[in-house]
C-alpha positions in Angstrom: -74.4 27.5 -28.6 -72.8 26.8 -32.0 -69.5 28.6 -32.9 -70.5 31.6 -35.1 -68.4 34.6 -36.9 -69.7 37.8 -37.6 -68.4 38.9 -40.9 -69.4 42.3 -42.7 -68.7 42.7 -45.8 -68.1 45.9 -48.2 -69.8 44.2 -51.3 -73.0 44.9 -51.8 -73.1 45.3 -47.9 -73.7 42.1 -47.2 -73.7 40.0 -43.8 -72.1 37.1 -43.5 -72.5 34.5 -40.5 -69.7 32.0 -40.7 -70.1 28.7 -38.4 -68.0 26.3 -37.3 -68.6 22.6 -36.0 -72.5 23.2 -35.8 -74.0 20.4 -34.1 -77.0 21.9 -34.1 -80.0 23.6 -36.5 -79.3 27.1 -35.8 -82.1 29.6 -35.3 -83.9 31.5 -38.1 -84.1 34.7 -36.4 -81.7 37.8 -37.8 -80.4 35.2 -40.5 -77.7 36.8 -42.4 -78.0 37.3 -46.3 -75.3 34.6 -46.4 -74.4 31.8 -43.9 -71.3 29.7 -44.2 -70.7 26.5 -43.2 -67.2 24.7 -42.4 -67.3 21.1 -40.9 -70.6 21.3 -40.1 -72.7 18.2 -38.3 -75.8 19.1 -39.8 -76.3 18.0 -43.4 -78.2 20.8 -45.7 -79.2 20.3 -48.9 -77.3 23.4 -50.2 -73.7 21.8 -48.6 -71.4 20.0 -49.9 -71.0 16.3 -47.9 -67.2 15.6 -47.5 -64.6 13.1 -46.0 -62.6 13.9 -42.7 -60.6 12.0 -40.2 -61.4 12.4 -36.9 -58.9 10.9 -34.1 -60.0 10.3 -31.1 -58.4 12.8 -28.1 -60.5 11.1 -25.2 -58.0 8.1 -25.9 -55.1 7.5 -24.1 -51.2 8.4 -25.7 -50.3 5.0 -25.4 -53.6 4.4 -27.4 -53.2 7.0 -30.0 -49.4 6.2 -30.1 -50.1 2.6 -31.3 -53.0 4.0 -33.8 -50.1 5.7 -36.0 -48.8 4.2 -38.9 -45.0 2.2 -38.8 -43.4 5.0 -41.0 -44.8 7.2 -38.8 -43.7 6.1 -35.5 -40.4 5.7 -36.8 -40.0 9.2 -38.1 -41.2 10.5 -35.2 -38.7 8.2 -33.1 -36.0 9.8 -35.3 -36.9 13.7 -35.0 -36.6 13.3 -31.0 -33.3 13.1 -31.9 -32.8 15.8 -33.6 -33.4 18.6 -31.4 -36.7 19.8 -33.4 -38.3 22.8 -31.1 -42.0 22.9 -31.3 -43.8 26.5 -30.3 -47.5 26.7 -29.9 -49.3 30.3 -30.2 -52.4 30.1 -28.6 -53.2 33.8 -28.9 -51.5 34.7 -32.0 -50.5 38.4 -32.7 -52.0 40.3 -35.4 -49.4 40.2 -37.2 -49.7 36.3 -37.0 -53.1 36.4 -38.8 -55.4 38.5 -41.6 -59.1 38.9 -42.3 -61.0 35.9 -41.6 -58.6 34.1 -39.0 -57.9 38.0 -37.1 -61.8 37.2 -36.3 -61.2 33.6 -35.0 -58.4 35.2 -33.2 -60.9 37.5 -31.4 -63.1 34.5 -30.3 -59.7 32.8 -29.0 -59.9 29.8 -31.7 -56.9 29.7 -33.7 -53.9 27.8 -32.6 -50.9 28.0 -34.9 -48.0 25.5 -34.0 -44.4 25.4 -35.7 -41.5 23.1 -35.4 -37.8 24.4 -36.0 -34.4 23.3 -36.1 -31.1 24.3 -33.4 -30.8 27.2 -36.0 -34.5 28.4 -35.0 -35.5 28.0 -38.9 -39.0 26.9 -39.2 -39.7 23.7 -40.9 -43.6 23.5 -40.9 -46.3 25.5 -39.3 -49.8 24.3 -39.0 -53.1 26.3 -38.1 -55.8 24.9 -36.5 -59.7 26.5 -36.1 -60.9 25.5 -32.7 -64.3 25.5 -30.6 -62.6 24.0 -27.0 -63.6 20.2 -28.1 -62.7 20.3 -32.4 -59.4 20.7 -33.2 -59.5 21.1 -37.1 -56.4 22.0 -39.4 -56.8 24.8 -41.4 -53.8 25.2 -42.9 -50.1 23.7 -43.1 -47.2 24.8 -45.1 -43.7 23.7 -45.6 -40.5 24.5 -47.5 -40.7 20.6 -48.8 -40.8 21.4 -52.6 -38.0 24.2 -52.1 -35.6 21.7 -50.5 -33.2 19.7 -52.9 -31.1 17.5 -50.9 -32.4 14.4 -49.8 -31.2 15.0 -46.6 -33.0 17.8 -45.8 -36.5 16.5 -47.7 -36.1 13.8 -45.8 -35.7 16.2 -42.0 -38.7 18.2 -43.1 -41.0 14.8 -43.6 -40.0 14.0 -39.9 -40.3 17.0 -38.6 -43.8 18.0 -40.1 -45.0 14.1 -38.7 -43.5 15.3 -35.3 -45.3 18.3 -35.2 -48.7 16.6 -36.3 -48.0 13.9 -33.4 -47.1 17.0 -30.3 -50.1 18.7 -31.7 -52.7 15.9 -30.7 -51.1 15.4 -27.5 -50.5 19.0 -26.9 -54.6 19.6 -27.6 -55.3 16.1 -26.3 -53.9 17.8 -22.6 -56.1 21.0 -24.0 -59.3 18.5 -22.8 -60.2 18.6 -26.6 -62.3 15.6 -27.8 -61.3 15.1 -31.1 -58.2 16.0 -33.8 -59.6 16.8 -37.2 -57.1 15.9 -39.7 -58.9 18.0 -42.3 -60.5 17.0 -45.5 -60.2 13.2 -47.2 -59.2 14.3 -50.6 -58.9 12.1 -54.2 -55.7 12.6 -54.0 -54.4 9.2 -52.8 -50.9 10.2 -51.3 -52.8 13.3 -49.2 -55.2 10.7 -48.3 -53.0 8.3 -47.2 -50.7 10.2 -45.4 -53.6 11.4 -43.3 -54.9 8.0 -42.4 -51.7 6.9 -41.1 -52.3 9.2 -38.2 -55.2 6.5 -37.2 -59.1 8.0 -36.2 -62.2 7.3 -38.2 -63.7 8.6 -41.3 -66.6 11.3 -40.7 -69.0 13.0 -42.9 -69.3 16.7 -42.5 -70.8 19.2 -44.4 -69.6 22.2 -45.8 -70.1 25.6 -48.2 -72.9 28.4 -48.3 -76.6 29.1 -48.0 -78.1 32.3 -49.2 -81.5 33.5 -47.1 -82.0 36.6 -49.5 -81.5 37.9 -52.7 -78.3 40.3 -52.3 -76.8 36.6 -50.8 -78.0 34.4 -53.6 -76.6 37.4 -56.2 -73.6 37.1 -54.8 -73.6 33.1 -54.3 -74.2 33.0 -58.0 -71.0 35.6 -59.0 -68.9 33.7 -56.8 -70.0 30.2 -58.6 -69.5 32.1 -62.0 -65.9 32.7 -60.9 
């Protein structure tokens, strides 16, 4: 069955199916006036074909260990050191999440994962969307750019690598297949910090196919904005 959310909205009253990982065409019974698309499997001309970096999770830690990058090993070497605390909330509160991801939280597949220091300040969160087998990284965020000490710039690089590095083994021991780094962007230093995390390049496709007027109407505003 492929991983579906319900969404109605206000606008126009239109429905909105939203899927996620389909490996699969999807039937064309009840289709919504819009369907959305995220990492999909399935290529469709209407969606966009885009770059992502799957790693491996059937692999062993040694294995995955030996896939990262030098830089990376070593900062991750240096933030077990430091006594980083990593918390994982499988079942987020609501107050965790809004709109779209309070529905993934329903269908218990959002993970969001946080690393802290001895003073219990978070240094990076990450969210992930997942089906029981993808793992994919939503979101991330970090107080990087609001740091001015090299010092501390320097903690929050190993501590968001750290976090990236329990999170694979913390879904790897989940029995999830693969880590989907997210989205291979132009820009080169985004790019390249996400290949030194190892996996392979994938194609998946992603945006929005309208299956009625009211949806292509609205398809068409959102393009215009």
């Amino acid at each position: 069955m492929p991983f579906i959310i319900l969404l109605e909205r206000k606008f126009l009253s239109i429905k909105v199916n939203s899927y996620y990982f389909l490996r699969e065409r999807v039937s064309s019974e009840k289709l919504a006036d819009i369907e959305g698309f995220s990492h999909s499997l399935v290529p469709k001309k209407q969606l966009q074909q885009l770059e992502t970096l799957y790693i491996d999770l059937t692999k062993s830690e040694e294995e995955l260990y030996k896939s990262l990058h030098r830089t990376n090993r070593k900062q991750i070497k240096k933030a077990v050191c430091k006594n980083l605390y990593i918390e994982v909330l499988e079942k987020p509160l609501m107050e965790d999440v809004v709109n779209t991801m309070n529905k993934l939280k329903v269908k218990n597949a959002l993970v969001i994962t946080k690393v802290m220091n001895e003073a219990k300040e978070v240094l990076c969160y990450r969210v992930y969307i997942t089906d029981g087998s993808i793992a994919f990284c939503l979101y991330s965020a970090s107080h990087f750019r609001m740091k001015e000490k090299t010092e501390e710039k320097r903690l929050l690089s190993e501590a968001n690598r750290y976090l990236i590095w329990k999170n694979i083994l913390f879904l790897k021991e989940q029995k999830h297949k693969i880590f989907d780094m997210g989205g291979l962007t132009a820009n080169q230093n985004i790019r390249n910090f996400k290949m030194e995390f190892g996996g392979e390049i994938a194609h998946v496709y992603s945006g929005y196919k309208a299956n009625s007027r009211i949806g292509q109407f609205v398809l068409w505003i959102r393009a215009k904005k």
